[in-house]
Biopython code that builds the backbone (N, CA, C, O; Angstrom):
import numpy as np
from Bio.PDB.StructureBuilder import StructureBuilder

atoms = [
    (1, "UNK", "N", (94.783, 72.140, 80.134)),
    (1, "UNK", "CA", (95.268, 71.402, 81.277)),
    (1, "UNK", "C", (94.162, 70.473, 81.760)),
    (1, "UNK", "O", (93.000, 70.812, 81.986)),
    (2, "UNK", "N", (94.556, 69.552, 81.855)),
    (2, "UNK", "CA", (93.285, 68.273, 82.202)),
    (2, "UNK", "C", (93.488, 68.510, 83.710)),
    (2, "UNK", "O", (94.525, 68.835, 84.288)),
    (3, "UNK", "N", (92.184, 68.259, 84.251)),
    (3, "UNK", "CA", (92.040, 68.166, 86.147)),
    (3, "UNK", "C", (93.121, 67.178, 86.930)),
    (3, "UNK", "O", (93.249, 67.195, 88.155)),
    (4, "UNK", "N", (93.747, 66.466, 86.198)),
    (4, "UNK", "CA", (94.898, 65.510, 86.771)),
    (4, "UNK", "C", (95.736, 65.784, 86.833)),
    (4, "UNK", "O", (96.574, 65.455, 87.672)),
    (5, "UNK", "N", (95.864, 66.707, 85.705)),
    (5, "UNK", "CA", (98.031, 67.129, 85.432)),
    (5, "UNK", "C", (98.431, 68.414, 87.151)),
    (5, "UNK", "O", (97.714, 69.181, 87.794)),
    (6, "UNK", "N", (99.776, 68.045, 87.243)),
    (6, "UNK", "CA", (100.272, 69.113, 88.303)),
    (6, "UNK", "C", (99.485, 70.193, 88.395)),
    (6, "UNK", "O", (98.961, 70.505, 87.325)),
    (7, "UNK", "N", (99.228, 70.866, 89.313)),
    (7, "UNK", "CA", (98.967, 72.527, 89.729)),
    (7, "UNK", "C", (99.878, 72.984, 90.283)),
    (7, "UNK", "O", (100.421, 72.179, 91.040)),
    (8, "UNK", "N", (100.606, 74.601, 90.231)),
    (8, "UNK", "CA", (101.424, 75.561, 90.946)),
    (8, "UNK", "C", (100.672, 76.576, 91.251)),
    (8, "UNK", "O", (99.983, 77.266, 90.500)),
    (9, "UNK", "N", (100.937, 76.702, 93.227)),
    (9, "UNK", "CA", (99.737, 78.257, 93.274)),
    (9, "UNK", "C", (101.036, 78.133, 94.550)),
    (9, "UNK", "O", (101.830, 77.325, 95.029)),
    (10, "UNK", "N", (100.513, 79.767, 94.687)),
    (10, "UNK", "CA", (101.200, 80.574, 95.591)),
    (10, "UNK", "C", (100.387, 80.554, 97.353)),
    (10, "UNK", "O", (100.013, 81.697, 97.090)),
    (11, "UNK", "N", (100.137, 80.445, 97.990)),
    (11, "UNK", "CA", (99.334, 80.133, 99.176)),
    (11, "UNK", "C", (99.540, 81.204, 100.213)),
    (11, "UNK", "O", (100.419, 80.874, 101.008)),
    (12, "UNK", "N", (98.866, 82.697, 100.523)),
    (12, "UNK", "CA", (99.597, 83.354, 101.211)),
    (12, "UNK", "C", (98.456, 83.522, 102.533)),
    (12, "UNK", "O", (97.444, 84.189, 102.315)),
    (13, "UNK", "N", (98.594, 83.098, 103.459)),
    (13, "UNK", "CA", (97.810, 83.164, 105.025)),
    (13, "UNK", "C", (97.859, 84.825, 105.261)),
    (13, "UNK", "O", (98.893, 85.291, 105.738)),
    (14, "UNK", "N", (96.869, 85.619, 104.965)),
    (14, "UNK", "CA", (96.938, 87.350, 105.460)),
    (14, "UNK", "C", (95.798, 87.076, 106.964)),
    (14, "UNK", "O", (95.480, 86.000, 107.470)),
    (15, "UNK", "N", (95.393, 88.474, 107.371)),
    (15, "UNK", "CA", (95.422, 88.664, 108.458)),
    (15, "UNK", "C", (93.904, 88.346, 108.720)),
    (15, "UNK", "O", (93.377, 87.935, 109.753)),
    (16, "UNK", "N", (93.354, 88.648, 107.513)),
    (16, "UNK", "CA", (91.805, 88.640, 107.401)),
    (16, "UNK", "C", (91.447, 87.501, 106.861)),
    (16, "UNK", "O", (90.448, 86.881, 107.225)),
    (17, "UNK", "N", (92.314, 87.087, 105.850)),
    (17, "UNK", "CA", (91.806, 86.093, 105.050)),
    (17, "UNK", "C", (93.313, 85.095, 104.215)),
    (17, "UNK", "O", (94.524, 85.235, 104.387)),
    (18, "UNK", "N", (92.588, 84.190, 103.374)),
    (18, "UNK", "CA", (93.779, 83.163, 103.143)),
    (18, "UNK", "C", (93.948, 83.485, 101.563)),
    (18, "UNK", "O", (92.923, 83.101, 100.999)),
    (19, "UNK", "N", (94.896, 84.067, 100.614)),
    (19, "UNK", "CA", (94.709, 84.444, 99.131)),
    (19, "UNK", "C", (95.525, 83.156, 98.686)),
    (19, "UNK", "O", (96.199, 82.469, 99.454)),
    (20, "UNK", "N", (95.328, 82.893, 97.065)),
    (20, "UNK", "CA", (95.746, 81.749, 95.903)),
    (20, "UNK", "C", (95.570, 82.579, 94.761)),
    (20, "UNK", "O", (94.530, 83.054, 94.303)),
    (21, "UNK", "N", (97.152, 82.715, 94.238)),
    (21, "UNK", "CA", (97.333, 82.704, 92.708)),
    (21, "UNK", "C", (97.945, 81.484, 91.989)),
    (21, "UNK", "O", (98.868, 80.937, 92.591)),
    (22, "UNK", "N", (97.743, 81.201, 91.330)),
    (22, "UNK", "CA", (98.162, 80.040, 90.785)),
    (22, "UNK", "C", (98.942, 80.465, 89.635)),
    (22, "UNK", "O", (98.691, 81.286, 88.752)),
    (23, "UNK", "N", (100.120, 79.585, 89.885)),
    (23, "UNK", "CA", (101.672, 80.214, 88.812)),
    (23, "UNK", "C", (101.791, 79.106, 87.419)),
    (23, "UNK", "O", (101.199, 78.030, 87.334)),
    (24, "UNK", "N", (102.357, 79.469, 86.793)),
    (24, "UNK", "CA", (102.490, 78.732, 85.934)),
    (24, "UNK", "C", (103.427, 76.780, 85.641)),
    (24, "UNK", "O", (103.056, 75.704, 85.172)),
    (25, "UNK", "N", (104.728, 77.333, 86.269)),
    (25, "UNK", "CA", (105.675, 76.876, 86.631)),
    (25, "UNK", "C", (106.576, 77.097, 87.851)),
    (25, "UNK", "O", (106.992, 78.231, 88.087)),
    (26, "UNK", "N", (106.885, 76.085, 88.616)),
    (26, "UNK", "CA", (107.599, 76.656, 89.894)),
    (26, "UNK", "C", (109.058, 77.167, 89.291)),
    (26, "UNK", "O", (109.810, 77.670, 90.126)),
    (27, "UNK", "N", (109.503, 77.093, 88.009)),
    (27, "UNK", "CA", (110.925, 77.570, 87.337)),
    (27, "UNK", "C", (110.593, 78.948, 86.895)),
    (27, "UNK", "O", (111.458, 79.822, 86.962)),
    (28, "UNK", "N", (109.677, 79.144, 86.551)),
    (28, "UNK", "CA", (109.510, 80.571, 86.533)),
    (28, "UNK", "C", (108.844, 81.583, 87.210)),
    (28, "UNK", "O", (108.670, 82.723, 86.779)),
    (29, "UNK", "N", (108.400, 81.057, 88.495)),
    (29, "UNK", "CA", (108.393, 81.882, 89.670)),
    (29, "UNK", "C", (109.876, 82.133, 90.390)),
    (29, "UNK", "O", (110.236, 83.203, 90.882)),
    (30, "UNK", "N", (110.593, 80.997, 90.343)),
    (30, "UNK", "CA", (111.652, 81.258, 91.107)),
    (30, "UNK", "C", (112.913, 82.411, 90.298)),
    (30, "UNK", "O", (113.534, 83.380, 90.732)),
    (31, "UNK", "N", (112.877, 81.716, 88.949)),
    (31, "UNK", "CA", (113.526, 83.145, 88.376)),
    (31, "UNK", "C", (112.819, 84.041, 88.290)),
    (31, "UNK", "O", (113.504, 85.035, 88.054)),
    (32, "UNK", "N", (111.457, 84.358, 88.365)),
    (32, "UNK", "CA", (110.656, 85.753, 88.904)),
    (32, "UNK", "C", (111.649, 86.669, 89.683)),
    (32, "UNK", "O", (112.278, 87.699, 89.440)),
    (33, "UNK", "N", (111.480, 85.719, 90.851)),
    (33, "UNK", "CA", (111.800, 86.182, 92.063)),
    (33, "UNK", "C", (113.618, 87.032, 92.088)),
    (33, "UNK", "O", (113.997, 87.991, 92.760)),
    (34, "UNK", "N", (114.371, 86.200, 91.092)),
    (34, "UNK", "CA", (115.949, 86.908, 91.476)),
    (34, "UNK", "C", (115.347, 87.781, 90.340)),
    (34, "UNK", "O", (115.498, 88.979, 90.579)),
    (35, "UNK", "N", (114.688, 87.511, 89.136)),
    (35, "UNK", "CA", (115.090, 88.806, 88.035)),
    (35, "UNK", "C", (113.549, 89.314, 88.042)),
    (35, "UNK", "O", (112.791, 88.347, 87.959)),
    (36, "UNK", "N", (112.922, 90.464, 88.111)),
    (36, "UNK", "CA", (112.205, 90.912, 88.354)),
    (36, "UNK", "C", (111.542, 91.829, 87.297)),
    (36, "UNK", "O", (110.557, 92.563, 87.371)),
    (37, "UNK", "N", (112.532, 91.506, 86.137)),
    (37, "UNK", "CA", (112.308, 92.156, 84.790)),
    (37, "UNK", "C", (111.811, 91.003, 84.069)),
    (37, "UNK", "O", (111.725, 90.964, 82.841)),
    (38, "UNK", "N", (111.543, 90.229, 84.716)),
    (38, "UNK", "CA", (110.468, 89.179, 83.616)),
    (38, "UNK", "C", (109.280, 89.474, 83.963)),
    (38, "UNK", "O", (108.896, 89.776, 85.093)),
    (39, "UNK", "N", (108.525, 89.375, 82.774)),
    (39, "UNK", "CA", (106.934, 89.732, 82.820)),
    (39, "UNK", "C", (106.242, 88.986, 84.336)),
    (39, "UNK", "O", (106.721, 88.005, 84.903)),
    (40, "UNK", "N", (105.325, 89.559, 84.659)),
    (40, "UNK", "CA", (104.070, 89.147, 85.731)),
    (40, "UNK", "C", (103.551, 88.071, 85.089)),
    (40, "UNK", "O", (103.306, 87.116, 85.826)),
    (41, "UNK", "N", (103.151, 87.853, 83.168)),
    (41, "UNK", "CA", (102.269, 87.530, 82.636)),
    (41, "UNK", "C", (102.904, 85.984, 82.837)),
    (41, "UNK", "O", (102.327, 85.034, 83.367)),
    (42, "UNK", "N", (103.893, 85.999, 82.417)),
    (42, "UNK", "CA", (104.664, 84.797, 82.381)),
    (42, "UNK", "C", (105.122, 83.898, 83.404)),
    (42, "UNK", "O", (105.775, 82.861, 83.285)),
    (43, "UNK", "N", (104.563, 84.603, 84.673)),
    (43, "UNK", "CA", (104.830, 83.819, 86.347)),
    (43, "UNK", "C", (103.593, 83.290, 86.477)),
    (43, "UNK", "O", (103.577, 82.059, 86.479)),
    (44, "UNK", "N", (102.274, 83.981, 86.613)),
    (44, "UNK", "CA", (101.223, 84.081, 87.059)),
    (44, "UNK", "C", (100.396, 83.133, 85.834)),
    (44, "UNK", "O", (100.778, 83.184, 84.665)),
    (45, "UNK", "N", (99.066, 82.155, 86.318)),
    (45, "UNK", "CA", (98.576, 81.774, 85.366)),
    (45, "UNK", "C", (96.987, 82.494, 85.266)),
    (45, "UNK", "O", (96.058, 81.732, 85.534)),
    (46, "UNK", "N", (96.699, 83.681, 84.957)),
    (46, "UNK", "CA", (95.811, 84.363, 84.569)),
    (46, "UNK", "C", (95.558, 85.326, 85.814)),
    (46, "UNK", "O", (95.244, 84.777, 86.870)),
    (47, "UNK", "N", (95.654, 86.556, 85.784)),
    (47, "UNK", "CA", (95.598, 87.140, 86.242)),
    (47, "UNK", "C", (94.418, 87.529, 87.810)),
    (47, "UNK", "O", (94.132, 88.690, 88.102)),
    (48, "UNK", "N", (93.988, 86.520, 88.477)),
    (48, "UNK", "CA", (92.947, 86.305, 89.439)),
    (48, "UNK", "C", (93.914, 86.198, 90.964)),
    (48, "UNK", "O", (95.098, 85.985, 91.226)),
    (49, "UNK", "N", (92.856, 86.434, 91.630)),
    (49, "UNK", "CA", (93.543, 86.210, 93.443)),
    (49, "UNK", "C", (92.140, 85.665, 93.650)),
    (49, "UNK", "O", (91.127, 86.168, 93.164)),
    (50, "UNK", "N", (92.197, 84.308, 94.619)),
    (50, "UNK", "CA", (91.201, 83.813, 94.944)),
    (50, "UNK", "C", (91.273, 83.595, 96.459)),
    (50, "UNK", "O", (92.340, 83.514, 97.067)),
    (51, "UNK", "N", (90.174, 83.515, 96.972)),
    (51, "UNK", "CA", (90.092, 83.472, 98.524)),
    (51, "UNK", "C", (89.731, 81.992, 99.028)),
    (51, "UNK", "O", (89.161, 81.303, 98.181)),
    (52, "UNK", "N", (89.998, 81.331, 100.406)),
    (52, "UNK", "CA", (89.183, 80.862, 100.455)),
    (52, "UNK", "C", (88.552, 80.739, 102.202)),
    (52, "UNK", "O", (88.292, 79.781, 102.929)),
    (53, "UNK", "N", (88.503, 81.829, 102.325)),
    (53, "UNK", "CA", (87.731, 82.514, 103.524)),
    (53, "UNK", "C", (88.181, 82.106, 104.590)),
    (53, "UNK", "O", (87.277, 81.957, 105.412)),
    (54, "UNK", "N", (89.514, 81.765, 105.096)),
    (54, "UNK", "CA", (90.220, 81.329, 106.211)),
    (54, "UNK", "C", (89.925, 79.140, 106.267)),
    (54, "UNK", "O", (90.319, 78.507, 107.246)),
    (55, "UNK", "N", (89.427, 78.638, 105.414)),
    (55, "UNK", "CA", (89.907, 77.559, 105.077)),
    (55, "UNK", "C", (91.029, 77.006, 104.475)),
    (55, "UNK", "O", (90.982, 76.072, 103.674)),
    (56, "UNK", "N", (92.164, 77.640, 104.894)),
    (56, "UNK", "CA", (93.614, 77.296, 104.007)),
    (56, "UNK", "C", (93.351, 76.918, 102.741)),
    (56, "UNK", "O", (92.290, 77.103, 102.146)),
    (57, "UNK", "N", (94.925, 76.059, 102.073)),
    (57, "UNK", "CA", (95.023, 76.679, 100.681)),
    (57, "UNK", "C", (94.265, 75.155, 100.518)),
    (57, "UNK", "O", (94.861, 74.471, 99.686)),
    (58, "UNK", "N", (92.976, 74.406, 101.181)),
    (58, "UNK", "CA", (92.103, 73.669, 100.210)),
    (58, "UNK", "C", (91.090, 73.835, 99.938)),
    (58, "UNK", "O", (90.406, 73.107, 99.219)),
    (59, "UNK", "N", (90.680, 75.140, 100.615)),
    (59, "UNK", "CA", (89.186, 75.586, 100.795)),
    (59, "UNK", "C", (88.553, 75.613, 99.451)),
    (59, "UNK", "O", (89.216, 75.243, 98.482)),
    (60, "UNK", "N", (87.044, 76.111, 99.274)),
    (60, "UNK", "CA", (86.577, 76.153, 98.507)),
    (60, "UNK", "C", (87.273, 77.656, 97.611)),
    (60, "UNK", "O", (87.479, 78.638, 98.324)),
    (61, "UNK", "N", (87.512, 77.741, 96.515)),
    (61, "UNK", "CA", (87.961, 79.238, 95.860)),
    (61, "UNK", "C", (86.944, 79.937, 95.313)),
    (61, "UNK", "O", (86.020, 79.545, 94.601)),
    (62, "UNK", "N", (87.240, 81.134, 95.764)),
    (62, "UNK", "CA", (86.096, 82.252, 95.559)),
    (62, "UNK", "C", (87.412, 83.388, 95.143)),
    (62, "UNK", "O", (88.520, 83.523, 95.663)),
    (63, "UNK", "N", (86.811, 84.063, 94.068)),
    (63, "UNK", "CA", (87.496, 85.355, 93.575)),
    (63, "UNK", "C", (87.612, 86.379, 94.819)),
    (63, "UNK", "O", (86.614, 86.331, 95.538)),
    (64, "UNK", "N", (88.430, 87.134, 95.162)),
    (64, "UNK", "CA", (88.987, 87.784, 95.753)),
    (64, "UNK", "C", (87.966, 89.429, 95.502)),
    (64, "UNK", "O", (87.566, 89.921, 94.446)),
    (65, "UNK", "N", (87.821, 89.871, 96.782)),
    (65, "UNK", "CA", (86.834, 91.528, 96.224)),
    (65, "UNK", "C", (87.504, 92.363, 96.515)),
    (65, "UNK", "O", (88.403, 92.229, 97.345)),
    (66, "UNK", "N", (87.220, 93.526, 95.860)),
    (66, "UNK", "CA", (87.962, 94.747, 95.818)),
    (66, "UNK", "C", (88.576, 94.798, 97.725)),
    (66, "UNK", "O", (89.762, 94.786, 98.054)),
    (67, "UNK", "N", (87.473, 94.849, 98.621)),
    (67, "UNK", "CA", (87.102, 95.429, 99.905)),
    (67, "UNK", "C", (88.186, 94.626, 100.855)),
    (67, "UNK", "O", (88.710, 95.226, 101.794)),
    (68, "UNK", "N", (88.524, 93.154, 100.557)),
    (68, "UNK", "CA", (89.207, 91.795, 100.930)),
    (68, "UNK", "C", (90.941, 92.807, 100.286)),
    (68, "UNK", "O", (91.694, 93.498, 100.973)),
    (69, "UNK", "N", (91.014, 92.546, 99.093)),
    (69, "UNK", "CA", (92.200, 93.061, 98.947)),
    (69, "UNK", "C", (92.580, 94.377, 99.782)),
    (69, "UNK", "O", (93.677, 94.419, 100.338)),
    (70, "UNK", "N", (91.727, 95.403, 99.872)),
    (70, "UNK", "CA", (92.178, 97.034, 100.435)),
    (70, "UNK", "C", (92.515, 96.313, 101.930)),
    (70, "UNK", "O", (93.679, 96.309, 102.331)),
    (71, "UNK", "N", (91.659, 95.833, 102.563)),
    (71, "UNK", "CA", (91.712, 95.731, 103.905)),
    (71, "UNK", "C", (93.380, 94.581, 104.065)),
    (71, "UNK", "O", (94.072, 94.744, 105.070)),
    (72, "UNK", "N", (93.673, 93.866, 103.340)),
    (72, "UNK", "CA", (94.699, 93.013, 103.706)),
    (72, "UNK", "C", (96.169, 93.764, 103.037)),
    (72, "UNK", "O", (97.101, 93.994, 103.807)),
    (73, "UNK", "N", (96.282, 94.118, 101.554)),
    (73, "UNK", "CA", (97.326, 94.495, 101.403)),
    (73, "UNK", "C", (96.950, 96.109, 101.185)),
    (73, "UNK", "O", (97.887, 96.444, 100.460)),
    (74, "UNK", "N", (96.343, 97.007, 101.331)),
    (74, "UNK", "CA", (96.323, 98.426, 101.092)),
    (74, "UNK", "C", (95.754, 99.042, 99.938)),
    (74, "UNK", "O", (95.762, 100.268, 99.824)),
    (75, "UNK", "N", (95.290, 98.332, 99.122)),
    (75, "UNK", "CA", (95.500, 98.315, 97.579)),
    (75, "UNK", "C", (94.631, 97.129, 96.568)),
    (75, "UNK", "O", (94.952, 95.950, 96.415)),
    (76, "UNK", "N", (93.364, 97.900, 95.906)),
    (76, "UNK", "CA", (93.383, 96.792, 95.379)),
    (76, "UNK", "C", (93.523, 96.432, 93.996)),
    (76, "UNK", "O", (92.803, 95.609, 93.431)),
    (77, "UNK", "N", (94.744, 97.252, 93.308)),
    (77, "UNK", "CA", (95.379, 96.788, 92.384)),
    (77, "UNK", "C", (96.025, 95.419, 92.209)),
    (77, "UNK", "O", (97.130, 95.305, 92.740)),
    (78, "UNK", "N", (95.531, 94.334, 91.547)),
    (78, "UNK", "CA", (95.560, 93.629, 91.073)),
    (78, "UNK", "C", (97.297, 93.088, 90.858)),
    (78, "UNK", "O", (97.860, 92.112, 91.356)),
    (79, "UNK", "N", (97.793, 94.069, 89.990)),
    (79, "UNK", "CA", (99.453, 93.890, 90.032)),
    (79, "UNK", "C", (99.953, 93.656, 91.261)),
    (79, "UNK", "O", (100.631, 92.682, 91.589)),
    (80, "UNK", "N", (99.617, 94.541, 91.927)),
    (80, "UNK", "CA", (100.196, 94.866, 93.687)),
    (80, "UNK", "C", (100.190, 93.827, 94.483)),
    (80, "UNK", "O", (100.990, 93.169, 95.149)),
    (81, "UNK", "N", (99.069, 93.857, 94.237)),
    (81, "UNK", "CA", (98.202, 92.454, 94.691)),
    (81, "UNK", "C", (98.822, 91.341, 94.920)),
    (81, "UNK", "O", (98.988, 90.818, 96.022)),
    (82, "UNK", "N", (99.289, 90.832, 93.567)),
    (82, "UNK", "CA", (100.186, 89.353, 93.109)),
    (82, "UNK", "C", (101.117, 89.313, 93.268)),
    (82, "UNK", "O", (101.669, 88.224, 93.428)),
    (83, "UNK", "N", (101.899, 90.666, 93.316)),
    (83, "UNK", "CA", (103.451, 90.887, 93.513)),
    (83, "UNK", "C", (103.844, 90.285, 94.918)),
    (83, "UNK", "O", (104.781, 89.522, 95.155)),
    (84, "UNK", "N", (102.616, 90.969, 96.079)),
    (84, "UNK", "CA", (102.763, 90.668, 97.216)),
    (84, "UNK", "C", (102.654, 89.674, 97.702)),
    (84, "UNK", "O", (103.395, 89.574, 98.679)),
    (85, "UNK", "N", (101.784, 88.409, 97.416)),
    (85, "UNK", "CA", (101.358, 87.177, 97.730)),
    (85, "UNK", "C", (102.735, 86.329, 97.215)),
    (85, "UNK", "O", (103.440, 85.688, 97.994)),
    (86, "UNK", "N", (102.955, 86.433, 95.928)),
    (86, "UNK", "CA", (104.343, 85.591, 95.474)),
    (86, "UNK", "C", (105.142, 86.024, 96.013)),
    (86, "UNK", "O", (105.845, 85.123, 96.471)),
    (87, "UNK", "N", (105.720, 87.576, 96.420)),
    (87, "UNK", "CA", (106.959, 87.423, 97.630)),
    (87, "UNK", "C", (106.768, 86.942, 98.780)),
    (87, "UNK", "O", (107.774, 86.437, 99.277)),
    (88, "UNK", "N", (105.418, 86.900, 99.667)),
    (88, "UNK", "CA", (105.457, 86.661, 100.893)),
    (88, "UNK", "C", (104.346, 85.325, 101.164)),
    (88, "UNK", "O", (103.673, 85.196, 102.186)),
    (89, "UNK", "N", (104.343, 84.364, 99.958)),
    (89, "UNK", "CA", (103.421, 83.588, 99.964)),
    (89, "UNK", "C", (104.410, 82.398, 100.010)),
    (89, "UNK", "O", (105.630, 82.520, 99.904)),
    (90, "UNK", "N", (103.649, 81.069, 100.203)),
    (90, "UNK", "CA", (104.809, 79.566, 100.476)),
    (90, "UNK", "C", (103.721, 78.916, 99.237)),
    (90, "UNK", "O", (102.494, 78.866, 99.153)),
    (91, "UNK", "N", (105.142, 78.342, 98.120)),
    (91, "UNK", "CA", (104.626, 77.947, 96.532)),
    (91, "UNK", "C", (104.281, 76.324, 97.031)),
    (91, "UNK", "O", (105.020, 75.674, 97.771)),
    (92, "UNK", "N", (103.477, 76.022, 96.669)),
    (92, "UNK", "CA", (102.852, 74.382, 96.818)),
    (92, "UNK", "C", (102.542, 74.158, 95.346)),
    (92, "UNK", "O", (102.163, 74.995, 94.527)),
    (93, "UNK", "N", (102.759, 72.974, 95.189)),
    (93, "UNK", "CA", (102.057, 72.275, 93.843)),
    (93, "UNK", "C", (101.153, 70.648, 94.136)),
    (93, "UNK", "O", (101.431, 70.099, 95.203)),
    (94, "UNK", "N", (100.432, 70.148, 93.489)),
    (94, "UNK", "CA", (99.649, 69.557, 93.715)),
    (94, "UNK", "C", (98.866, 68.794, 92.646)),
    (94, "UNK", "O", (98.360, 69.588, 91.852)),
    (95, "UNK", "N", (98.538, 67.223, 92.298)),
    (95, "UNK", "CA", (98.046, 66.571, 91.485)),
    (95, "UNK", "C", (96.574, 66.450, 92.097)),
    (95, "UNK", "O", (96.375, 66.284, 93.301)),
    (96, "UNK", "N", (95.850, 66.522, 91.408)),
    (96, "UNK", "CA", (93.995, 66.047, 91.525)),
    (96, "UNK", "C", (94.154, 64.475, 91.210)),
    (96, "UNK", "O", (94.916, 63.980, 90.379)),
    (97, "UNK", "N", (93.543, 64.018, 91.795)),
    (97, "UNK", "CA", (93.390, 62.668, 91.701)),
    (97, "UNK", "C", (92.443, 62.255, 90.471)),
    (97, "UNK", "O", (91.432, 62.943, 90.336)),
    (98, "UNK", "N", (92.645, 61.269, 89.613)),
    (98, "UNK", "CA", (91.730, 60.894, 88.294)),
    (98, "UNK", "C", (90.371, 60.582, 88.716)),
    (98, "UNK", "O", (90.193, 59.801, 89.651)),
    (99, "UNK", "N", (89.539, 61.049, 88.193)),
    (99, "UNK", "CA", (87.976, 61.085, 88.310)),
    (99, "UNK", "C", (87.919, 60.375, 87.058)),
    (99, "UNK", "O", (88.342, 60.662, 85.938)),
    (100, "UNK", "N", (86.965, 58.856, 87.754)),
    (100, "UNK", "CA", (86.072, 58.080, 86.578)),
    (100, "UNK", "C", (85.067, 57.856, 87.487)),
    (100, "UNK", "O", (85.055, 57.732, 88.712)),
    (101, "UNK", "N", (84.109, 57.826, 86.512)),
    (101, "UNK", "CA", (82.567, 57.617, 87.083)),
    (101, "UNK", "C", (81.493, 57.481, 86.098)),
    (101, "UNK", "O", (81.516, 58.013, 84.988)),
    (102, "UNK", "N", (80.768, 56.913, 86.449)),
    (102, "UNK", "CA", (79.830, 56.301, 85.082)),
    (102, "UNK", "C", (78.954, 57.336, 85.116)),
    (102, "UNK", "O", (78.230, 57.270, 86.109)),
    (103, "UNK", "N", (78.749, 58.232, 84.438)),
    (103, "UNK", "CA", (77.121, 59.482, 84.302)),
    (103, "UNK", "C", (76.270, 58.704, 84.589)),
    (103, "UNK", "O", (75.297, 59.356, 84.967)),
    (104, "UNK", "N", (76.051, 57.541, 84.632)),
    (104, "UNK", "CA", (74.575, 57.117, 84.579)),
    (104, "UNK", "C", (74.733, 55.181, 84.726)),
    (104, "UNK", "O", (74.663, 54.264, 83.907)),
    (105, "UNK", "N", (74.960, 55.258, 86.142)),
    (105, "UNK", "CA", (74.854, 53.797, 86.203)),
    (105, "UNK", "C", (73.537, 52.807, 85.977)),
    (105, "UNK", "O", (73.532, 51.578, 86.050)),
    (106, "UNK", "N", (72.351, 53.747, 85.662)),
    (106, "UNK", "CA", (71.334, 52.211, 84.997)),
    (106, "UNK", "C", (71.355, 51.889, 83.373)),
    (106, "UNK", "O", (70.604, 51.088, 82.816)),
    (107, "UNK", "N", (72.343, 52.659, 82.758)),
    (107, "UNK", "CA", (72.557, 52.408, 81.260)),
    (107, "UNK", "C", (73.316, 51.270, 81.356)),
    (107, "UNK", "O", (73.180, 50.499, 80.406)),
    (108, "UNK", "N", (74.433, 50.779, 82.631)),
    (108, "UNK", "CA", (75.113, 49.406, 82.770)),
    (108, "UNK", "C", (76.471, 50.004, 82.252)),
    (108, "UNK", "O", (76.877, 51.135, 81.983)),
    (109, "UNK", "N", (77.023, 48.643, 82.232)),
    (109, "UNK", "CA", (78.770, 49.239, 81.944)),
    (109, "UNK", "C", (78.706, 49.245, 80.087)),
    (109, "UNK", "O", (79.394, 50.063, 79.476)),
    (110, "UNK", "N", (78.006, 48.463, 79.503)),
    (110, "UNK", "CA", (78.102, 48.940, 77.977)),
    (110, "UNK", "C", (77.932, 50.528, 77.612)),
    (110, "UNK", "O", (78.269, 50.831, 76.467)),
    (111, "UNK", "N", (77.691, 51.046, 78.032)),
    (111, "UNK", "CA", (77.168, 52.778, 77.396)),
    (111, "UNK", "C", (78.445, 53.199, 78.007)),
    (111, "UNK", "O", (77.923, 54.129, 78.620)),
    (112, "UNK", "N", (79.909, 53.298, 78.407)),
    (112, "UNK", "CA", (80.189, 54.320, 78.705)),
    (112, "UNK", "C", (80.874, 55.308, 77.750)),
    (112, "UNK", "O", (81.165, 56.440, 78.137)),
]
sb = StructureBuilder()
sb.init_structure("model")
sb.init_model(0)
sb.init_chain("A")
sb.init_seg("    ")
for serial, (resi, resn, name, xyz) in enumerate(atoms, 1):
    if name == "N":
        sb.init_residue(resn, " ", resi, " ")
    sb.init_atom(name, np.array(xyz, "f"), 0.0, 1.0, " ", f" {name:<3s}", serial, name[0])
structure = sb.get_structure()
């Protein structure tokens, strides 16, 4: 996935802190959601919960700690974890804007 193409993440505001999983497709979160016998593997895009310390869903992302998960959802199983954020989380998607930039503007515009 290049830094430009779409992103899908899950955005869930908890009590302590702000969690992000990032899904694969918003079509297969939403059939997640009615059929529940489709894999986790196949909603979710790698298995992580990231924080970003009560800076909403643009903050900087930091992996999620055991101590962050127990204290917000009970549990810090990982499955549990994700299950809970994608039911009670609001799905956003989002393009990065194209990054060009010269590494090294005294080589001039010939070297790039």
């Amino acid at each position: 996935m290049r830094a430009n193409d779409p992103s899908s993440k899950v955005f869930y505001k908890g009590n302590s802190d702000d969690f992000i999983v990032f899904v694969e497709d918003p079509a297969a979160l939403k059939n997640w959601k009615n059929d529940r016998s489709i894999p986790l593997s196949d909603v979710v895009n790698g298995f992580k919960i990231f924080v970003t310390h009560r800076h909403g869903s643009q903050g900087v992302l930091d992996g999620a700690s055991n101590a962050s998960l127990d204290n917000e959802f009970g549990t810090h199983n990982i499955d549990d974890c994700i299950v809970k954020i994608l039911e009670r989380g609001t799905f956003q998607t989002y393009t990065q804007t194209e990054h060009q930039a010269d590494t090294n503007m005294t080589n001039g515009p010939a070297f790039r």
